[in-house]
C-alpha positions as CSV (number, residue, x, y, z in Angstrom):
1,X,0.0,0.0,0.0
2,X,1.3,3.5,-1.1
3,X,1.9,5.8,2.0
4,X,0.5,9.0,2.1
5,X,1.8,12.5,2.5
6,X,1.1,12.6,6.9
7,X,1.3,16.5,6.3
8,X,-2.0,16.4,5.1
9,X,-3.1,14.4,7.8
10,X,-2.3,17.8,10.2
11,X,-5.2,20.0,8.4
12,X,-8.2,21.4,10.0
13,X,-11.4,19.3,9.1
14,X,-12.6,20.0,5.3
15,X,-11.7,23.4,3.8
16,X,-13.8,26.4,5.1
17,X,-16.2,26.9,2.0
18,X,-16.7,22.9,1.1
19,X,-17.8,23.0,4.7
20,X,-20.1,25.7,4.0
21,X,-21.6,24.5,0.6
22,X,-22.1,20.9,2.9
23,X,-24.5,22.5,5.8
24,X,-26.0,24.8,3.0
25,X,-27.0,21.8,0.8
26,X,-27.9,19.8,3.3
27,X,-30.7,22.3,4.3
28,X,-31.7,23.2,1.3
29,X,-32.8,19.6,0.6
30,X,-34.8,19.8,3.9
31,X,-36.3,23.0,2.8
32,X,-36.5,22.9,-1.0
33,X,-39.6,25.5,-1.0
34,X,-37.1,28.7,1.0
35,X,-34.8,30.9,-1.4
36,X,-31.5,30.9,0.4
37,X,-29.1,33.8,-0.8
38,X,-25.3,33.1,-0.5
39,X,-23.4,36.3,1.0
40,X,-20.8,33.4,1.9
41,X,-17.9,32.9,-0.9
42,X,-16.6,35.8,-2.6
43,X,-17.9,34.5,-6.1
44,X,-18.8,37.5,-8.6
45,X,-22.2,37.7,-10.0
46,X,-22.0,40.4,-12.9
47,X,-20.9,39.1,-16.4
48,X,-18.1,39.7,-18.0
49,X,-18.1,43.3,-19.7
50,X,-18.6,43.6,-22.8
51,X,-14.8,45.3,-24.4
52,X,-13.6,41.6,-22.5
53,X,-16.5,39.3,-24.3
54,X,-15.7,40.9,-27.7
55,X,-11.3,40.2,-27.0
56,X,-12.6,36.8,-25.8
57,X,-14.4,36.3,-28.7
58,X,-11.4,37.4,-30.8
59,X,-9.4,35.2,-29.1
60,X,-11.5,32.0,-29.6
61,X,-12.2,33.0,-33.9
62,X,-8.1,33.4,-33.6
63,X,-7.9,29.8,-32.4
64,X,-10.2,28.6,-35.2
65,X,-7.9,29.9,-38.3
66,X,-4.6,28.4,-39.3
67,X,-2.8,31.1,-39.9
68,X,-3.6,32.7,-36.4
69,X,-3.7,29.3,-34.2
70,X,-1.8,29.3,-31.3
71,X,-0.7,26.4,-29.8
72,X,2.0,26.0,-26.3
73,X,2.1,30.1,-25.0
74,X,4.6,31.7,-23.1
75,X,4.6,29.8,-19.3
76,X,4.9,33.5,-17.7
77,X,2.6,34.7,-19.9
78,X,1.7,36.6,-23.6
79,X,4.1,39.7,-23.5
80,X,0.7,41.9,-25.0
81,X,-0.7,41.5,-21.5
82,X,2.1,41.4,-19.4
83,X,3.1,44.7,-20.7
84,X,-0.8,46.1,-20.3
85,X,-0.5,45.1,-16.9
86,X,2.7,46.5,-16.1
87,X,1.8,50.0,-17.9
88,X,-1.8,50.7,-16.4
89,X,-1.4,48.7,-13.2
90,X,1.8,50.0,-12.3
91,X,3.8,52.5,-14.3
92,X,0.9,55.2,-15.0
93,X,0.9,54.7,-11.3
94,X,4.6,56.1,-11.1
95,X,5.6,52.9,-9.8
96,X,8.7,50.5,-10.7
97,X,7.4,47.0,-12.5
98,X,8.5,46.0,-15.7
99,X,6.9,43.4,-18.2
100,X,9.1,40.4,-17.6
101,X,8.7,40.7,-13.7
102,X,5.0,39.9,-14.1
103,X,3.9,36.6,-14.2
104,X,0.5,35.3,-15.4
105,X,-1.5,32.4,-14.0
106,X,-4.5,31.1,-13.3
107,X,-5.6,32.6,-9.9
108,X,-4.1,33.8,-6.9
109,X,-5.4,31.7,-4.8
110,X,-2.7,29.0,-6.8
111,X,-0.2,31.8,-6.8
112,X,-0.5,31.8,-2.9
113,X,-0.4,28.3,-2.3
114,X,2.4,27.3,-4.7
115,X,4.7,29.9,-4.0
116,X,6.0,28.3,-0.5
117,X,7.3,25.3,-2.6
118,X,10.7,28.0,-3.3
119,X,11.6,27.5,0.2
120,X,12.8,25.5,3.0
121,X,10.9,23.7,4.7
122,X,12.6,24.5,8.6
123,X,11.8,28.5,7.6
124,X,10.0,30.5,9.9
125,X,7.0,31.8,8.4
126,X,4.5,34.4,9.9
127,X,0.6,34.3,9.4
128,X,-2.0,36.9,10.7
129,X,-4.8,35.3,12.3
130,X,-7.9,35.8,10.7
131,X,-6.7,35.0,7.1
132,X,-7.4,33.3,4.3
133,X,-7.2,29.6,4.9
134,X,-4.8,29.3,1.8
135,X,-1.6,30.5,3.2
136,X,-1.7,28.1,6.5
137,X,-3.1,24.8,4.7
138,X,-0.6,24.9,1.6
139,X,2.2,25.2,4.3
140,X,0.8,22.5,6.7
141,X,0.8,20.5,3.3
142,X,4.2,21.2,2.4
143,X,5.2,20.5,6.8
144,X,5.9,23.5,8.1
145,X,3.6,23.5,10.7
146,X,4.3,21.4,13.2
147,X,1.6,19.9,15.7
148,X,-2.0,21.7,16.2
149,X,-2.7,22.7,19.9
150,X,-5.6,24.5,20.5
151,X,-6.5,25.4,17.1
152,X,-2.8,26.8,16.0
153,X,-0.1,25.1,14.6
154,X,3.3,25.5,17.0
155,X,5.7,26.2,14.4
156,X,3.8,29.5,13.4
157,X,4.1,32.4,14.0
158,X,0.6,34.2,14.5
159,X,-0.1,37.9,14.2
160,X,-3.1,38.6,15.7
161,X,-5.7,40.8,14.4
162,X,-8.3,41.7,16.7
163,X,-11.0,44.5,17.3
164,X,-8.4,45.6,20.6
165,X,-5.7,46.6,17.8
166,X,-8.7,47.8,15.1
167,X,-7.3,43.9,12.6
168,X,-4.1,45.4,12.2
169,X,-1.6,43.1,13.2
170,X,1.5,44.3,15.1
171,X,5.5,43.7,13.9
172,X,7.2,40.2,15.3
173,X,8.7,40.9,18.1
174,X,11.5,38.8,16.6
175,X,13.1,37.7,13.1
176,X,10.6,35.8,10.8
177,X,11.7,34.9,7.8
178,X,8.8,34.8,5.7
179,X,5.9,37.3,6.4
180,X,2.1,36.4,4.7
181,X,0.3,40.0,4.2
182,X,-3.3,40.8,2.7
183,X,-4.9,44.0,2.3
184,X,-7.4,44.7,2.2
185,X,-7.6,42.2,4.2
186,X,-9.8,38.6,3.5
187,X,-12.0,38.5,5.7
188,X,-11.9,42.0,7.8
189,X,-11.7,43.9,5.0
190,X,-9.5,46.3,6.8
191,X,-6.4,48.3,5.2
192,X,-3.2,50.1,5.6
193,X,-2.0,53.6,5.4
194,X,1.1,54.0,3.5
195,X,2.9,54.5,6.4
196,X,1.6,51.5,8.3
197,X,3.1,49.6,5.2
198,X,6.5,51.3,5.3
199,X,6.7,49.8,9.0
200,X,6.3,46.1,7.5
201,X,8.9,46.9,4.5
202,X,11.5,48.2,6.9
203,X,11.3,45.3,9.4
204,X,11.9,42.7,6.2
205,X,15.0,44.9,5.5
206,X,16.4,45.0,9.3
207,X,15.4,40.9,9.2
208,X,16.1,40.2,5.9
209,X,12.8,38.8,5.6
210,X,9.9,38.4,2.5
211,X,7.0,39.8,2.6
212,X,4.5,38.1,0.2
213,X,1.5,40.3,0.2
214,X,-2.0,39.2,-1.8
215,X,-3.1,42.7,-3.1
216,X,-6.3,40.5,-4.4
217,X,-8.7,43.6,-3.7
218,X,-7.2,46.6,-4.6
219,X,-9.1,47.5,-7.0
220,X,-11.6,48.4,-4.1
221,X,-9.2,51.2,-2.5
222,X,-10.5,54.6,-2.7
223,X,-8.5,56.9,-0.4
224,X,-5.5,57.5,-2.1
225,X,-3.7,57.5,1.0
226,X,-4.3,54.0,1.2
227,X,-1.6,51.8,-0.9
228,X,-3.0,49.7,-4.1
229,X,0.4,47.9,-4.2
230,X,3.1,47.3,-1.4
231,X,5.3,49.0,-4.6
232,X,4.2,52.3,-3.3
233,X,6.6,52.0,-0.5
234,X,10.4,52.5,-1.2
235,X,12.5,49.4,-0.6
236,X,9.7,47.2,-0.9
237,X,10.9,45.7,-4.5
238,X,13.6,44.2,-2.5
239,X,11.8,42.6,-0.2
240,X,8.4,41.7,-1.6
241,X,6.2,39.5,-4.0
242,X,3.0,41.1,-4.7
243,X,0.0,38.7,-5.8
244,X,-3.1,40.0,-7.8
245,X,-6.1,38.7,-9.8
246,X,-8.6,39.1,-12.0
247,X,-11.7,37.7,-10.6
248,X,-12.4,40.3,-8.4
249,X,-11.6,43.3,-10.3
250,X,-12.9,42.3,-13.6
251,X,-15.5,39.2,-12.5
252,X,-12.9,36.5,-13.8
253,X,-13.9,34.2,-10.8
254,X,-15.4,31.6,-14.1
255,X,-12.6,32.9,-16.6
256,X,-9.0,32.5,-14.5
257,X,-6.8,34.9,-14.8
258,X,-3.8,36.5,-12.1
259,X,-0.5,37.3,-12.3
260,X,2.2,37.7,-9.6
261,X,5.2,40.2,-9.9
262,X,8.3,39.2,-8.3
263,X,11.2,41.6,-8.5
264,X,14.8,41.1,-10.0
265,X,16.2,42.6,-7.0
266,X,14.9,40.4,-4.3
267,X,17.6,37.6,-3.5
268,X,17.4,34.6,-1.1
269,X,20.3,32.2,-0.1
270,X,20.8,28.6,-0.4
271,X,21.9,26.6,3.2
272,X,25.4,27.2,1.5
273,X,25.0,30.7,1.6
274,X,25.5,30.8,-2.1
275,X,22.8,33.6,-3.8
276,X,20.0,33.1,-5.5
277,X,17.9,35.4,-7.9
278,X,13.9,34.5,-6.3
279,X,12.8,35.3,-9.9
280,X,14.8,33.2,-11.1
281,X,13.3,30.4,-9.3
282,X,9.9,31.5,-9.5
283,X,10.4,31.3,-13.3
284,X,12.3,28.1,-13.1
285,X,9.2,26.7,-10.9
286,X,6.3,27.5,-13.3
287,X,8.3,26.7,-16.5
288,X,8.3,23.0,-14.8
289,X,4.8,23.0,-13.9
290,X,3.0,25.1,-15.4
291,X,2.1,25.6,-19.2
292,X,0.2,28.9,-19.0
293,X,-3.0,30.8,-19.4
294,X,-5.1,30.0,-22.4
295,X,-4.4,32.7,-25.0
296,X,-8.3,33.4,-25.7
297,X,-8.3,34.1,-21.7
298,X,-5.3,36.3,-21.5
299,X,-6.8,38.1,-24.7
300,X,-10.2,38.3,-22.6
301,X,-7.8,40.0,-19.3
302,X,-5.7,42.0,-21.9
303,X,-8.9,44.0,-22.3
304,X,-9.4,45.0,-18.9
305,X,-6.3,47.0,-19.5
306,X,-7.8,49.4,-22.6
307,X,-9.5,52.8,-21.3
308,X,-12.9,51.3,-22.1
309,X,-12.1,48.0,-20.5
310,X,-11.2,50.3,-17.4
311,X,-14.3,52.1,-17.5
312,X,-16.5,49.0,-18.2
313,X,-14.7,47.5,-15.1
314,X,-15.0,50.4,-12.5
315,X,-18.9,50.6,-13.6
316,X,-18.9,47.4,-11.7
317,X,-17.3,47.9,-9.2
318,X,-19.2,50.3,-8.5
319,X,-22.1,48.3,-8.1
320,X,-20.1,45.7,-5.8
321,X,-19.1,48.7,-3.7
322,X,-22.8,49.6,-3.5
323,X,-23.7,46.6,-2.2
324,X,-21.1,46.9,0.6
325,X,-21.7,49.9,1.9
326,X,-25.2,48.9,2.5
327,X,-24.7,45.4,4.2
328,X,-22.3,47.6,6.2
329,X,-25.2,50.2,7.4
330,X,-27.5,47.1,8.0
331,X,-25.0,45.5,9.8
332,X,-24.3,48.9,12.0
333,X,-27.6,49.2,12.4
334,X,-28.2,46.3,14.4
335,X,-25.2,47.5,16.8
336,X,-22.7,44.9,15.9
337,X,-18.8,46.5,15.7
338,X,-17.5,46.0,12.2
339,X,-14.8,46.3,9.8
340,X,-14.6,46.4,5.8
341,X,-17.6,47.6,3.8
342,X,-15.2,50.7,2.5
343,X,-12.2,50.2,0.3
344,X,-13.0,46.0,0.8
345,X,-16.1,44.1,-0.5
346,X,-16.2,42.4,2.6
347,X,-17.9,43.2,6.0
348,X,-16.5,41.4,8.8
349,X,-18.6,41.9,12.8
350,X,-18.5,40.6,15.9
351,X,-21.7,38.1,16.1
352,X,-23.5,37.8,19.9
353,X,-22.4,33.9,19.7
354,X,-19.8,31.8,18.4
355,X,-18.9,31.5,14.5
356,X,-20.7,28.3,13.3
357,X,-23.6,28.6,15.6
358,X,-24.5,32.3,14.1
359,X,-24.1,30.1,11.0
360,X,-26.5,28.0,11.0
361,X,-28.9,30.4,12.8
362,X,-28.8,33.2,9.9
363,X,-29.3,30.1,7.6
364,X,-32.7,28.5,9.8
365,X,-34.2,32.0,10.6
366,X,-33.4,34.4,7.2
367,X,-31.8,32.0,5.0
368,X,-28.9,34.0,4.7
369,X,-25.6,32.2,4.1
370,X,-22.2,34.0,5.2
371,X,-18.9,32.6,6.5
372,X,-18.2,32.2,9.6
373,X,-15.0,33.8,11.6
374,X,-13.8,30.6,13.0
375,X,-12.8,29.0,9.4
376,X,-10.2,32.2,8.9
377,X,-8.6,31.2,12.1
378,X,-8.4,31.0,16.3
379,X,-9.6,34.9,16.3
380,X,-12.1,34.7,14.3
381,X,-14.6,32.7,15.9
382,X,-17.3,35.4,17.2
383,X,-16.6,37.0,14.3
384,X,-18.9,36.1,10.5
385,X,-17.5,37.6,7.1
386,X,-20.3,39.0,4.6
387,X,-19.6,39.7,0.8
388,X,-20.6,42.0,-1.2
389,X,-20.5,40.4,-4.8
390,X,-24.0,38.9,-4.8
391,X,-26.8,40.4,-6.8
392,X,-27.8,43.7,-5.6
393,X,-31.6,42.2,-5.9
394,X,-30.7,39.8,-3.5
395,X,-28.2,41.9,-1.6
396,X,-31.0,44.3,-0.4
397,X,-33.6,41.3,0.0
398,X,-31.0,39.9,2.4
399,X,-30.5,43.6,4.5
400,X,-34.2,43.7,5.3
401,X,-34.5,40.1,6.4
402,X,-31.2,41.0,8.6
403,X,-33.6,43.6,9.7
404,X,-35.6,41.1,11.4
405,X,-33.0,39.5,13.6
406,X,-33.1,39.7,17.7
407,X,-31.2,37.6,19.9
């Protein structure tokens, strides 16, 4: 009998949202006469704009002619888009990426996961705690975690976020040497000034440390105060891999499309000591496993990048951000603390009982479906994550049965 991989043994239960789509399921076959609406995962619901169907379109007709077939693409990507990308994402921006530090892929959330396979496995690795599940599984997985006690794993570091410090989680008070950011933050929604950001880039510097920082919703920032990309910081291209994606800023949730921009500058070491270029490996990692984004999809996200692709997309947005501002009222209306709702399309609160029992009681009493705290991690239970990407219909159907709560 083949032996397994005991790493994976360490996880949590199932992942977060299977869990969720289980108890939702299983009650909706009980009750197949109520209408349940899913605030849960942070799947779009507005179709694709139209400047991106017509580029998919051409993509697709491309693919049926000989003499503009494409067959293996670029594994970092279709230079056309990574230069789009780097010009309107970046550059127009004032800030320092170029085309071939960009790489394109098929979602962040594989980005994320993936990207710990570059290191050691005895490294030190920091984690805030609520986060997205992602960054702690794929390193349990990979057995960096040690032993779970009491919901954490001891060879973590965890940097709490908590209403007491507004879900801003404080420095290390010692050398990590890997540092997981996200912000806005999934699930509190909650962001950073530009010179809360400097703080982190100037600890990886004294600790020679890498930040990797999921910029996954920043296309939901507003204040310009507030920093898009951790590239707005000086230093930071030595120290940091930013992640981003489509699916939230263009509704590519269905479609697949991301990229991740790692910087010539940033070096790591070998146990030797010898240096290593971390794009270098990066590119030496996907070239192995990975065979790159279909060209009719990158043609379909090279789109979001004209000025009427940027318009089209913003228009939505808009309506997302809509949508969050009013859970967020509802939600302050019924006197629950709360964070996100502005520059986030999440709205994270404090519930009057724990995680999983709010869970199912939004789901018996309002059919309302949401994710609860605990599945983000130890601080989160007590806590319930709302999104803002469901159909405004439904989104303000859902606010006035929230209306009706009282425990």
């Amino acid at each position: 009998m083949v032996r397994v991989n005991e790493n994976y043994t360490l996880l949590q239960g199932s992942y977060l949202f299977s869990e969720v789509a289980k108890r939702v399921r299983m009650y909706q076959e009980k009750h197949p006469e109520k209408k349940i609406i899913r605030l849960g995962i942070g799947d779009v619901t507005q179709p694709l704009v139209p400047s991106v169907i017509r580029a998919f379109q051409q993509g697709v007709e491309e693919m049926a002619r000989k003499e503009t077939f494409r067959g293996y693409g670029p594994e970092q990507g279709y230079e056309f888009l990574r230069e789009a990308i780097a010009r309107v994402d970046f550059q127009e921006r004032g800030i320092s990426v170029s085309p071939d530090e960009i790489f394109i892929s098929t979602g962040a959330k594989e980005d994320t996961a993936n990207f710990q396979e570059l290191f050691d496995t005895k490294i030190s690795l920091a984690i805030p705690d609520p986060v997205y599940p992602v960054y702690v599984d794929s390193n349990v997985m990979a057995g960096r975690a040690g032993k779970l006690s009491h919901g954490r794993y001891t060879r973590f570091v965890y940097l709490d976020a908590t209403l007491e410090n507004d879900f801003k989680p404080a420095l290390p008070k010692k050398r990590v040497d890997v540092v997981y950011l996200c912000f806005p933050n999934n699930p509190t929604g909650q962001v950073l000034t530009k010179e809360e950001l400097k703080q982190w880039v100037e600890y990886a510097h004294r600790y020679g440390s890498l930040l990797l920082f999921d910029a996954a919703y920043e296309a939901f920032v507003e204040d310009p105060s507030i920093p898009k990309s951790i590239y707005e910081i000086d230093g930071a291209r030595e120290v940091a891999v930013e992640f981003r994606s489509l699916s939230k800023t263009a509704g590519f949730t269905g479609t697949r499309c991301a990229y991740t921009i790692v910087p010539k500058e940033i070096k790591v070491r070998t146990k030797k000591g010898h240096t290593l270029s971390l794009h270098s490996l990066w590119f030496r990692r996907q070239s192995t496993k990975f065979n790159g984004v279909s060209y009719p999809v990158q043609r379909a996200a090279a789109a979001v990048f004209t000025p009427e692709g940027q318009k089209e997309i913003r228009e939505v947005l808009n309506y997302y951000k809509e949508n969050a501002r009013r859970i967020r009222d509802a939600i302050v209306s019924l006197g629950l603390p709360c964070t996100g709702g502005v520059h986030s399309p999440y709205i994270w609160f404090k519930t009057p009982m724990d995680s999983w029992r709010f869970f199912d009681y939004l789901l018996e009493n309002i059919q309302v479906v949401g994710t609860p705290g605990i599945g983000f991690g130890k601080n989160g239970d007590g806590y319930f994550r709302l999104s803002a990407f469901g159909d405004q219909s439904n989104v303000l159907e859902a606010i006035e049965r929230l209306k009706t709560l009282s425990w």
